[in-house]
N, C-alpha and C positions, 0 to 999 in steps of 0.2 A: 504494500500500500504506500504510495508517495503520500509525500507530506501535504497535498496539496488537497488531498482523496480523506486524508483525515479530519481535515475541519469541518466542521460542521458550515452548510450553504447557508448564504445569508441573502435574502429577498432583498432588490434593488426597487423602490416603487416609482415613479416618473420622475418625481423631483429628484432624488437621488441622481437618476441617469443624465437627466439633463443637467444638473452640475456639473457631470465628469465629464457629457462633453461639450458644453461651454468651455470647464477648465482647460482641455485638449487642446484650444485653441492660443490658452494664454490668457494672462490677465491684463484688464487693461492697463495703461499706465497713467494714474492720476491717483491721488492722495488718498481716494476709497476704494479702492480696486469692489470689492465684495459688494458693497453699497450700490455699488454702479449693477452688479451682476444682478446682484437681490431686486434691484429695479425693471430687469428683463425678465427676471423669473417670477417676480408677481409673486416674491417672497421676503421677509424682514431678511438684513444682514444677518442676523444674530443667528439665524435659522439654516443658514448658507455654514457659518463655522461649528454650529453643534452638529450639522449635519458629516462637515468634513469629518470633524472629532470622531464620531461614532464610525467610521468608514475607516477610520486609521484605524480606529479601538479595536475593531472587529477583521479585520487584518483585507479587507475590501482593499482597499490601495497601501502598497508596501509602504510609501510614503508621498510627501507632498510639501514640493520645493523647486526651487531651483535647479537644470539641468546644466551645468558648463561641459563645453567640451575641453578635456584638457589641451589636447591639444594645438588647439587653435590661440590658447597662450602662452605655448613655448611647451608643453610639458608631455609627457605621456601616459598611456594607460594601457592594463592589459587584464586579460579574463585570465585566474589560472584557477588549479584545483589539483586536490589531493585525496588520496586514498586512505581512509582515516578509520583504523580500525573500531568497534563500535564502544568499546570500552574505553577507549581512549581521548572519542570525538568530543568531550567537554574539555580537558585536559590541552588538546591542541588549537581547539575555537580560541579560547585566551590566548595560548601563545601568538596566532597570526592576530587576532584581533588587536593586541597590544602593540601591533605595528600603526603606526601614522600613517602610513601610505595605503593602508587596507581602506578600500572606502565602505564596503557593507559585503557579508557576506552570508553563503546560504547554504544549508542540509540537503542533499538529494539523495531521494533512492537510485543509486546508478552507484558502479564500480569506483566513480569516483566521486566521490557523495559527501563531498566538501569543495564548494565554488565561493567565489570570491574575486574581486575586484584590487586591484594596486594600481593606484594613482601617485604619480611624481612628478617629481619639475623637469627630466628629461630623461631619455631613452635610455641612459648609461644607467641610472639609477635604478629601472626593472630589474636589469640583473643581477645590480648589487639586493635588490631586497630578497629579488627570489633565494640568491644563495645564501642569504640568512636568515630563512626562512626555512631552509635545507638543514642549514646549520642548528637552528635550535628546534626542529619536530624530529629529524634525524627520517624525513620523509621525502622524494621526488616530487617536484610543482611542477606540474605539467602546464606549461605557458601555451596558452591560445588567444594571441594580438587578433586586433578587427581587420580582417583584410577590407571592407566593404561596409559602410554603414546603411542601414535600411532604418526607414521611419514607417512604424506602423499605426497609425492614426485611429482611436479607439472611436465607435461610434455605439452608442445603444438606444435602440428605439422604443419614444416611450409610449 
C-alpha cells in the first residue's frame, strides 16, 4: 500500500476546487492578494485562508508558497533518493533532513523509498552534498537532475 492509498480521501466541495484553481494561476499582486480573490469567489477572505488551512491540515496540498526556480538564480537543484532500510528510515530522514540544502523530502513505497530534493547555490555543491550524505547514512544517493521541465497545470471542475 503507498503512502498515498493510506490516507484516508478527503471530499473537495466547489469552493474548495475553485480556490486551487484560481491559486494555479497565481496571486495577484496588490497588498490583498486573498481579498481580491475572496471578491471573485463570492467569499469572505477569512474563509479563503481557513479554507487553505484545513487543505494543508488534511494533507490536500503538500504545501503552499512560493515556487523559485533555483536555477534561474545562479544555483542548482536535483531529485535524489535512497534505499533506506525500514528500520532505519526515521534514523536516516534526520540525518538528510539536517542538511540545509535538502528542500522537502518524501517516503515511497518503491525500492527506493526515500526521495528528496537538494537545492544549492551551484552545480559543484550537489556533489559535495550528495557525498556527504554518503558519508554520514553510509548509503548510495542515487542522483536524478531535471533533464526537461514540464508544467502540469491543475484544473478541477466544480
Amino acid at each position: 500500500m503507498t503512502s498515498m492509498q493510506s490516507q484516508s480521501a478527503i471530499a473537495l466541495d466547489d469552493i474548495d476546487k475553485k480556490i486551487i484553481n484560481v491559486l494555479q494561476r497565481g496571486l495577484p499582486v496588490c497588498v490583498q492578494p486573498f481579498a481580491e480573490i475572496a471578491q471573485q469567489l463570492a467569499i469572505s477572505e477569512q474563509e479563503i485562508l481557513n479554507r487553505l488551512d484545513n487543505l494543508l491540515d488534511n494533507k490536500v496540498l503538500s504545501r503552499f508558497g512560493p515556487m523559485f526556480d533555483a536555477a534561474c538564480f545562479g544555483g542548482a537543484f536535483t531529485l535524489a533518493a535512497l534505499q533506506v532500510a525500514e528500520e532505519n528510515f526515521e534514523e536516516i530522514t534526520k540525518i538528510v533532513n539536517d542538511f540545509e540544502q535538502i528542500a522537502h523530502n518524501y517516503k515511497r513505497d518503491h525500492q527506493y523509498n526515500m526521495w528528496f530534493v537538494i537545492a544549492t547555490e551551484s552545480q559543484q555543491e550537489i556533489a559535495q552534498v550528495i557525498a556527504k550524505i554518503e558519508q554520514a547514512t553510509g548509503l548510495e544517493v542515487l542522483n536524478a537532475p531535471k533533464l526537461k521541465e514540464f508544467y502540469v497545470g491543475l484544473y478541477l471542475p466544480a
